[in-house]
PAZAPA-4460 file (N, C-alpha, C; in steps of 0.05 Angstrom, whole numbers, plus 32768, in hexadecimal, padded with zeros to 4 digits):
% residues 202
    n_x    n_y    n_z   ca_x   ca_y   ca_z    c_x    c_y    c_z   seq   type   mol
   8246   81D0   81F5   822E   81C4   81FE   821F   81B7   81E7     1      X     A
   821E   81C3   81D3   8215   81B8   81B7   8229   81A1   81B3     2      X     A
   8240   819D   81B3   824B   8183   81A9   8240   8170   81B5     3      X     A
   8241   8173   81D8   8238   8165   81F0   8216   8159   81EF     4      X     A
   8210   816C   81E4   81ED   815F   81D3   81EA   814B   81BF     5      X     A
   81F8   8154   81AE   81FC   8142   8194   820E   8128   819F     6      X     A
   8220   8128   81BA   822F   8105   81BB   821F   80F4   81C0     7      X     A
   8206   8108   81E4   81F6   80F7   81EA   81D9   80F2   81D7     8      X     A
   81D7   8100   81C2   81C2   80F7   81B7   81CC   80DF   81A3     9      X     A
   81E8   80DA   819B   81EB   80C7   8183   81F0   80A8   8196    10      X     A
   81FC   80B0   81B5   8204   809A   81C6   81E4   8091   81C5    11      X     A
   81CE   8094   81D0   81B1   8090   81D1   81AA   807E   81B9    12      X     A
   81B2   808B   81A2   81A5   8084   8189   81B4   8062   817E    13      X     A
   81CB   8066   818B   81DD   804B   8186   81D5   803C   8198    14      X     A
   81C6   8033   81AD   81C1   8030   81D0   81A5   801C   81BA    15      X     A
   8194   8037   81AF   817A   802D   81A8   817B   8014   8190    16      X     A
   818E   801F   817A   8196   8011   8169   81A6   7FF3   816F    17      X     A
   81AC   7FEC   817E   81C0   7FCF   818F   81A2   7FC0   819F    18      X     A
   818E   7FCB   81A4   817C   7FC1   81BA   8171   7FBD   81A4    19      X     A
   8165   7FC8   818E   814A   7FBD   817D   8156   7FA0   816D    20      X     A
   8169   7FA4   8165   816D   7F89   815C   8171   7F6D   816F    21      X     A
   8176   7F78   8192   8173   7F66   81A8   8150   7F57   819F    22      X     A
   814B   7F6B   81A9   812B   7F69   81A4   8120   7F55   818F    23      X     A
   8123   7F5F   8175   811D   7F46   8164   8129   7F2E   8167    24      X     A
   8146   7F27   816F   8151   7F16   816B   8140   7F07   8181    25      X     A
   8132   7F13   8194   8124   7F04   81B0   810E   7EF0   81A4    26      X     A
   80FE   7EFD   8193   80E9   7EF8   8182   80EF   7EE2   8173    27      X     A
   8104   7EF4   8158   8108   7EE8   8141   80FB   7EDB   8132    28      X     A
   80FE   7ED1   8117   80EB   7ECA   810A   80EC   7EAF   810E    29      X     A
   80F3   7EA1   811C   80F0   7E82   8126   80E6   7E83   8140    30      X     A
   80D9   7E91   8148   80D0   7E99   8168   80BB   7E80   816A    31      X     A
   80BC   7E71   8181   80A6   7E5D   818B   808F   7E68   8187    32      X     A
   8089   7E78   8190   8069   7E83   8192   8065   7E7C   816C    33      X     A
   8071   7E7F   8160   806C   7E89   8135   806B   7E66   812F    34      X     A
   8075   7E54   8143   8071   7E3A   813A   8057   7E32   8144    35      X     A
   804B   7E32   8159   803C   7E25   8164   8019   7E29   8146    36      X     A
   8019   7E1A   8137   8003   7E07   8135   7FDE   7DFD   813B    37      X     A
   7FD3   7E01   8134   7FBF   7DF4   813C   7FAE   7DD8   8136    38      X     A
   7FB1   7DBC   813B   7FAE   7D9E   8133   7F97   7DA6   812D    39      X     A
   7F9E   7DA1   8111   7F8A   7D9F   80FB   7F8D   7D8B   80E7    40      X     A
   7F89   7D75   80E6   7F8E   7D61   80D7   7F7E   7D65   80C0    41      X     A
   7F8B   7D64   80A7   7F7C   7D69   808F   7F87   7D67   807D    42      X     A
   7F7A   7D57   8064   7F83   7D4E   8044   7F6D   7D5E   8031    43      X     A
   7F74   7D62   801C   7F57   7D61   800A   7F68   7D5B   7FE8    44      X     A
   7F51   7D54   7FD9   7F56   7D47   7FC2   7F39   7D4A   7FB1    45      X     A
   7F42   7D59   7F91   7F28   7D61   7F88   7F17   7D7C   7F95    46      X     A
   7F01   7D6A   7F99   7EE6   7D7D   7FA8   7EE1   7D75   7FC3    47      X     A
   7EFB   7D5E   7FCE   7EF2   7D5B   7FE8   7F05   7D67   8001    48      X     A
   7EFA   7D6F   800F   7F13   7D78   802B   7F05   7D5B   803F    49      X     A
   7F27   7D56   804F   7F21   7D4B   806F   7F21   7D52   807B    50      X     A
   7F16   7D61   808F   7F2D   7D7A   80A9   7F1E   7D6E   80BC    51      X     A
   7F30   7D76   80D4   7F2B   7D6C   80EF   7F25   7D57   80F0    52      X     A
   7F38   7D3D   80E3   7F39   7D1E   80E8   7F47   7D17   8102    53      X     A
   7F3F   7D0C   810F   7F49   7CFF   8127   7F39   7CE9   812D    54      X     A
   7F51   7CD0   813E   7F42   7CB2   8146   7F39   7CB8   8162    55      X     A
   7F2F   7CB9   816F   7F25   7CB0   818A   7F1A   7CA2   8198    56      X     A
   7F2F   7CA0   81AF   7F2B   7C7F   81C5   7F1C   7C86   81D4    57      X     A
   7F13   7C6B   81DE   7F03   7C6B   81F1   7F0D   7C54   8205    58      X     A
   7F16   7C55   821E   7F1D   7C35   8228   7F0B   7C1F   822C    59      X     A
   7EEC   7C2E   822B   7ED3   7C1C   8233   7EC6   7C10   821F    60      X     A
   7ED7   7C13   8202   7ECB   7C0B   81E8   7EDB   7C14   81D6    61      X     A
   7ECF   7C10   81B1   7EE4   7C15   819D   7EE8   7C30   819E    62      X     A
   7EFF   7C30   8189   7EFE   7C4F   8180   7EF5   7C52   816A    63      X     A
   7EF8   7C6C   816C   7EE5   7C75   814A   7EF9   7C8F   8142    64      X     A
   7EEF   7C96   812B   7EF7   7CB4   8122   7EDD   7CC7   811E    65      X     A
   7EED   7CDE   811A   7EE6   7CF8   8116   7EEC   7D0E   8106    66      X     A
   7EDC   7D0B   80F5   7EE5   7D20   80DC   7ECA   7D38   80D2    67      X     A
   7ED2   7D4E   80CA   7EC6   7D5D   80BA   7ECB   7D54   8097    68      X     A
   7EB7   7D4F   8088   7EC2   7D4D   8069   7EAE   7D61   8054    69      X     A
   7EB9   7D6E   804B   7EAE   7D7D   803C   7EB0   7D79   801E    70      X     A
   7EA1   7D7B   8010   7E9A   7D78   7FF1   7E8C   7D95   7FE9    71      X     A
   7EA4   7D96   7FD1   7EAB   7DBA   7FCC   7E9A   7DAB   7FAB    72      X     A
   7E98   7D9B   7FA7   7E88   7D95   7F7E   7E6A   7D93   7F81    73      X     A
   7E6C   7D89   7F62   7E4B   7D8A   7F59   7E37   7D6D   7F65    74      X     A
   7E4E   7D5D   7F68   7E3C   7D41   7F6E   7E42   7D3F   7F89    75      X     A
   7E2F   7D2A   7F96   7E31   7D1E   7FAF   7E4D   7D08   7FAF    76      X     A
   7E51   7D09   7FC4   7E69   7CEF   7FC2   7E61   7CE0   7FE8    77      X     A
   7E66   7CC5   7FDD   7E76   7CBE   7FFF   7E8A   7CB3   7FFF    78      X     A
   7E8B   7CB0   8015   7EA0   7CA5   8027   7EA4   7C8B   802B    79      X     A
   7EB2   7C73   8017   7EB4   7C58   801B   7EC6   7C4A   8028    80      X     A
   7EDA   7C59   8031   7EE6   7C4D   804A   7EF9   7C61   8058    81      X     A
   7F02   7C55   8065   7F17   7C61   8076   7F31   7C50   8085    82      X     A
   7F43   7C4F   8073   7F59   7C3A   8088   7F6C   7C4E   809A    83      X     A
   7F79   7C3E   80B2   7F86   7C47   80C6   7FA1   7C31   80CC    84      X     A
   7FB3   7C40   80BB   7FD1   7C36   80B7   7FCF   7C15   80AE    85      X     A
   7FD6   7C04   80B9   7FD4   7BE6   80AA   7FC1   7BD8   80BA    86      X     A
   7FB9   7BE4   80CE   7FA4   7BCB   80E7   7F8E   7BD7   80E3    87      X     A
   7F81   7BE5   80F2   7F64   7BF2   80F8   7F54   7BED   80E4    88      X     A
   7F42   7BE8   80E5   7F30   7BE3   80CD   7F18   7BFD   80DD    89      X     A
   7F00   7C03   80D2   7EEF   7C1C   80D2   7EDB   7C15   80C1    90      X     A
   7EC3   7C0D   80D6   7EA8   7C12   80CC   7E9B   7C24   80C8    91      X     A
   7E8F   7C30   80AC   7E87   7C43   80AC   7E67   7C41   80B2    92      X     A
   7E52   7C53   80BE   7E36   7C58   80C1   7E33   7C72   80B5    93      X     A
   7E1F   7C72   80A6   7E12   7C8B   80A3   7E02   7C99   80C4    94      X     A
   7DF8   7CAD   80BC   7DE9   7CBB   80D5   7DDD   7CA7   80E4    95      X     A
   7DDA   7CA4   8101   7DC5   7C94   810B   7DCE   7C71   8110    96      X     A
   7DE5   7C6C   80F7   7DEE   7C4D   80FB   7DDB   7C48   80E7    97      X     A
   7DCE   7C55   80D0   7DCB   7C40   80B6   7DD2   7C55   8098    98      X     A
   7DD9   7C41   808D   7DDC   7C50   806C   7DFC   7C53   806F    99      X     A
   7E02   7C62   8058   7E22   7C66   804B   7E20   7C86   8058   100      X     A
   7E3C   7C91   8054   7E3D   7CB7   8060   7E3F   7CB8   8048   101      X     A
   7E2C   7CCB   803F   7E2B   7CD6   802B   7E32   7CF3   8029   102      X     A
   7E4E   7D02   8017   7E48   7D1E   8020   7E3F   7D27   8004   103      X     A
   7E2A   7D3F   8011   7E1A   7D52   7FF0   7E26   7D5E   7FEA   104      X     A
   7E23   7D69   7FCD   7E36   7D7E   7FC3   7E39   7D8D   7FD2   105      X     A
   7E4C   7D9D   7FD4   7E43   7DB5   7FDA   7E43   7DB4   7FF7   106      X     A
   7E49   7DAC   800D   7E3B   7DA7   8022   7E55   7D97   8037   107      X     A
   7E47   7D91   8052   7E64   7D86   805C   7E4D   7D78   8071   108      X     A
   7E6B   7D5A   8075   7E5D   7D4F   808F   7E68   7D46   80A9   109      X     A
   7E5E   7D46   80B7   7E71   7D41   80CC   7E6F   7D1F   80DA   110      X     A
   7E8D   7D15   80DD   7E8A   7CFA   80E8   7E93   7CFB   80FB   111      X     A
   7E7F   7CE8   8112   7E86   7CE7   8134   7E73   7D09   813F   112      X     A
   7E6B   7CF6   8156   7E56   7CFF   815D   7E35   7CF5   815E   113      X     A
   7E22   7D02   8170   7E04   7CF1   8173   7DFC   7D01   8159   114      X     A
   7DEF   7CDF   814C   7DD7   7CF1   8130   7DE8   7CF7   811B   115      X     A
   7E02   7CF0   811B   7E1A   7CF8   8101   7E22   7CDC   80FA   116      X     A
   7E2D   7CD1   80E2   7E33   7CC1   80DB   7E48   7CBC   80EC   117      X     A
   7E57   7CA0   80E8   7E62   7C99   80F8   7E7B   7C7D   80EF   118      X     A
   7E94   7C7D   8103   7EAB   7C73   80FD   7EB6   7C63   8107   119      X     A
   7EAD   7C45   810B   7EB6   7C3B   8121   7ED5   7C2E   8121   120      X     A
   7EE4   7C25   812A   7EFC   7C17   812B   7EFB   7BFB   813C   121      X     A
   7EF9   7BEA   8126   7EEC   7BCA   812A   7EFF   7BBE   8130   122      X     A
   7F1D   7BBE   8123   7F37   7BAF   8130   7F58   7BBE   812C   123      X     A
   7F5F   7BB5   813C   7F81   7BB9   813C   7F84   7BD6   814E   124      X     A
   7F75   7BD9   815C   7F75   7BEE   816F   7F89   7BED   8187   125      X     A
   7F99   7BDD   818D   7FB1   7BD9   8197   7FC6   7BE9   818C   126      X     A
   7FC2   7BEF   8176   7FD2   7C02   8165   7FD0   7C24   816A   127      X     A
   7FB9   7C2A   8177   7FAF   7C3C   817B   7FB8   7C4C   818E   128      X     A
   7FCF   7C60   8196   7FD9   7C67   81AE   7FD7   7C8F   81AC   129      X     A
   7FCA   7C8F   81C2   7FBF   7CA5   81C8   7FD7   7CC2   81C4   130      X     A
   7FD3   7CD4   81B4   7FE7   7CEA   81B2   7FF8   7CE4   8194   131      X     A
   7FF8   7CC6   818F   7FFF   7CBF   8176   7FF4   7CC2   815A   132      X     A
   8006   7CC0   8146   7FF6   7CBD   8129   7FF5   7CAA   811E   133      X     A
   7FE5   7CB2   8106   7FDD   7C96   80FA   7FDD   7C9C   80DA   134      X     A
   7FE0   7C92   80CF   7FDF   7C96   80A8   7FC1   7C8E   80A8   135      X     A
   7FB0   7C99   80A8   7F91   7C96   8095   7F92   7C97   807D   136      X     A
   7F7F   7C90   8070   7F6E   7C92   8050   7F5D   7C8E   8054   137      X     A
   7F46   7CA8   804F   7F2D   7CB1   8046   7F24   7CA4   801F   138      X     A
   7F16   7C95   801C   7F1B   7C91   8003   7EF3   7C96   800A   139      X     A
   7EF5   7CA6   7FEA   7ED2   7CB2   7FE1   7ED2   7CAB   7FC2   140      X     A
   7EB9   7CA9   7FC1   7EAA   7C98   7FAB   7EB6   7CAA   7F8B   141      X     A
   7EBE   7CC2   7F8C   7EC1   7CD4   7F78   7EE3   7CE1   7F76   142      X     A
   7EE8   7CDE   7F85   7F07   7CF3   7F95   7F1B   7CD8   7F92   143      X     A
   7F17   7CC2   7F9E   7F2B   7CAD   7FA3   7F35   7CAB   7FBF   144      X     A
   7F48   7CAC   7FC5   7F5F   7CAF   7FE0   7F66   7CC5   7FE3   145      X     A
   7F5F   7CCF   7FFD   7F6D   7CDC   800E   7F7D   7CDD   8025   146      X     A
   7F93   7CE1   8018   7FAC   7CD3   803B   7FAB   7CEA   804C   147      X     A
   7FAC   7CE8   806B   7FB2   7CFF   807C   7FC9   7CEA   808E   148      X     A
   7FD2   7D02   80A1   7FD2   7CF5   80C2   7FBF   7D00   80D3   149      X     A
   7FB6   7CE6   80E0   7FA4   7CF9   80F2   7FA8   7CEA   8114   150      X     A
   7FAA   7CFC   8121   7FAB   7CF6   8144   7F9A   7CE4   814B   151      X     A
   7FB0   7CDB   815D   7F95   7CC2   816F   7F96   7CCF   818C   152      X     A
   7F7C   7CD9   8194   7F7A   7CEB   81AA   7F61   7CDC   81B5   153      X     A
   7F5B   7CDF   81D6   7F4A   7CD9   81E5   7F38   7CDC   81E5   154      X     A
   7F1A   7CCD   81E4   7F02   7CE1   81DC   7EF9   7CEB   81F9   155      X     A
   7F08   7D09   8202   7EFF   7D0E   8222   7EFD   7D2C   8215   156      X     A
   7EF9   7D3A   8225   7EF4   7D51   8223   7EEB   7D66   8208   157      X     A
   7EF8   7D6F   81FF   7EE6   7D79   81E8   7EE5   7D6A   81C7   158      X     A
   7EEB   7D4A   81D1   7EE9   7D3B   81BC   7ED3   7D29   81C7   159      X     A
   7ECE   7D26   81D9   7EB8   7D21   81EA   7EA2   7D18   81D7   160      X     A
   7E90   7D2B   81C9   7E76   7D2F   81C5   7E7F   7D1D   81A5   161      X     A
   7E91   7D1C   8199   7E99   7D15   817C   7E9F   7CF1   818B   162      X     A
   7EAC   7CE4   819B   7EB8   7CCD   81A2   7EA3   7CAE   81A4   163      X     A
   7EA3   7CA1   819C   7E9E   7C86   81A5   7E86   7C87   81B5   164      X     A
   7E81   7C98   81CE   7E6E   7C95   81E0   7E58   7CA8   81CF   165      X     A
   7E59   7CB2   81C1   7E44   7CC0   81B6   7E38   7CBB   819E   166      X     A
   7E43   7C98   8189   7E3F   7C91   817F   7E1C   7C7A   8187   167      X     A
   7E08   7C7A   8170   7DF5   7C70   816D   7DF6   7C52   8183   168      X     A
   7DE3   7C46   8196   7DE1   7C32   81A0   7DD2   7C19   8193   169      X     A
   7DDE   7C06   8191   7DC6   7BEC   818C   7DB3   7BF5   8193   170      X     A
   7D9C   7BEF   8178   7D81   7BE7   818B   7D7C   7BD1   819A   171      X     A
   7D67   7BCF   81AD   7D68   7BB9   81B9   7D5A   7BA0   81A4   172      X     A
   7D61   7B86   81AA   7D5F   7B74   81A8   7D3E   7B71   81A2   173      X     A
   7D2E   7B69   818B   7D13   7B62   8192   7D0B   7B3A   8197   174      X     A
   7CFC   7B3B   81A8   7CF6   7B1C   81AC   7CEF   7B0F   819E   175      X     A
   7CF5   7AFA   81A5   7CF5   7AEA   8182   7CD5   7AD8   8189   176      X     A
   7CC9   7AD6   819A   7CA7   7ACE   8199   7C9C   7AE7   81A7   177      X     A
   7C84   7AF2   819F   7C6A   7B03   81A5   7C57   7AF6   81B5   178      X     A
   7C4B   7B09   81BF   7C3D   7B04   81D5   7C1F   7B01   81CC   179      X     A
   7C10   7AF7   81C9   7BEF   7AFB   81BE   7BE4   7B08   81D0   180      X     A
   7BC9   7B21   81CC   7BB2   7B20   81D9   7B9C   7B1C   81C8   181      X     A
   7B87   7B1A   81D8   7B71   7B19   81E0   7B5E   7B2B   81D5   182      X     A
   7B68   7B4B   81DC   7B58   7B62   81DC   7B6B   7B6D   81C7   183      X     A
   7B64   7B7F   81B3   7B6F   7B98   81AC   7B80   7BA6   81B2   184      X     A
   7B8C   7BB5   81B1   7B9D   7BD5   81C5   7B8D   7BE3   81CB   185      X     A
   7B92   7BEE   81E1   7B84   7C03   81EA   7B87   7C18   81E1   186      X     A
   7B75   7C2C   81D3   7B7A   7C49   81CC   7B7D   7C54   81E6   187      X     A
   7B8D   7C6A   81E6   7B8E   7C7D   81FD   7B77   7C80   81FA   188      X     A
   7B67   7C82   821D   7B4D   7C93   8224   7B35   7C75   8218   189      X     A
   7B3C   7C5E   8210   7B23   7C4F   8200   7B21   7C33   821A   190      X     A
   7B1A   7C1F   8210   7B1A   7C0D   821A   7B1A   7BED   820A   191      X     A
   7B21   7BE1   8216   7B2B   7BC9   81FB   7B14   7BBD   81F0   192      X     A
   7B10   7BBA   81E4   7B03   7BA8   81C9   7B06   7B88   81CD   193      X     A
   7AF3   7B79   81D1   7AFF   7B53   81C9   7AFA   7B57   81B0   194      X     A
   7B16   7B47   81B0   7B12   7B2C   8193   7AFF   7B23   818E   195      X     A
   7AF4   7B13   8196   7AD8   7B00   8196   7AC0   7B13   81A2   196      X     A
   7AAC   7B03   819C   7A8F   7B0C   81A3   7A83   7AF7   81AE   197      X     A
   7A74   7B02   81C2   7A66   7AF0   81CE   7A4F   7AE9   81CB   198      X     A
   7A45   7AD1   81CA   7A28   7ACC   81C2   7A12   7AC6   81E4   199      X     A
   79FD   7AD3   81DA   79EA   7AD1   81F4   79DA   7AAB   81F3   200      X     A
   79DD   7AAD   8206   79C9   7A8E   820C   79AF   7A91   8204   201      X     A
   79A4   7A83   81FA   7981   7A85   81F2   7972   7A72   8208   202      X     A
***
């Protein structure tokens, strides 16, 4: 009975030993799940990082990009251009649609988006195909060039709020002749004032 113990406990132990290496080999260290990634497009050089660069279309207008840039030094630097492989050209706006992006030491900024500086893509946007890449250069006033690739993705859903449509609008147009009055402005709550004075008859 004792031998009969000891066959079936070593038959078990060989049973367990044949299955565990099934097991890993299921996995293994090239297992899909250990590849999968998260698109993160990003260069850095010096004191500067790019991360989260991406172009985004719009069919109702240009595209633009979208980047985080951070400045890890002691001085301020910006951002003097941005090319997109041999066509695209990229206007840059500071916050709002005026000034250069400037980033502070120390500090990070974000491009694309309402109230953030901003990236527009002025020509060769035919080139531009959605799911595709593109060779960029970030070039800053202190750092030089920075090459990435970065995706050209849709501005819909959670690129949405960063895309083209959420970039600064023309102001409107002001008229090019003025209107004269007569009276003053009215203060709230007052009543108008003339220009002139009138004289009584004698």
């Amino acid at each position: 009975m004792v031998r009969s113990f000891r066959r079936g406990a070593l038959a078990a132990a060989v049973v367990a030993l044949s299955v565990s290496p099934l097991a890993a080999c299921a996995a293994g260290n090239q297992a899909e799940t250990l590849k999968v990634k998260p698109d993160n497009p990003a260069g850095s050089k010096g004191a500067i990082q790019v991360q989260n660069a991406f172009v985004l279309t719009d069919p109702s207008g240009p595209a633009s990009i979208t980047a985080r840039l951070f400045n890890n030094g002691d001085s301020d630097q910006t951002l003097d251009s941005v090319s997109i492989g041999s066509g695209p050209s990229v206007q840059l706006s500071g916050a709002n649609g005026t000034g250069a992006i400037t980033v502070p030491a120390h500090d990070t900024v974000l491009v694309g988006g309402q109230g953030n500086p901003s990236g527009v893509v002025t020509g060769g946007q035919e080139q531009l195909q959605n799911g595709g890449f593109q060779n960029a250069v970030f070039t800053f006033s202190g750092t030089g060039q920075i090459p990435l690739k970065i995706q050209v993705m849709p501005a819909a859903a959670y690129f949405a709020p960063y895309g083209p449509g959420s970039l600064p609008t023309t102001a409107a147009p002001t008229p090019t002749g003025t209107a004269t009055s007569t009276e003053t402005p009215q203060a709230p709550g007052g009543t108008a004032t003339p220009t002139g004075t009138a004289t009584a008859a004698s």
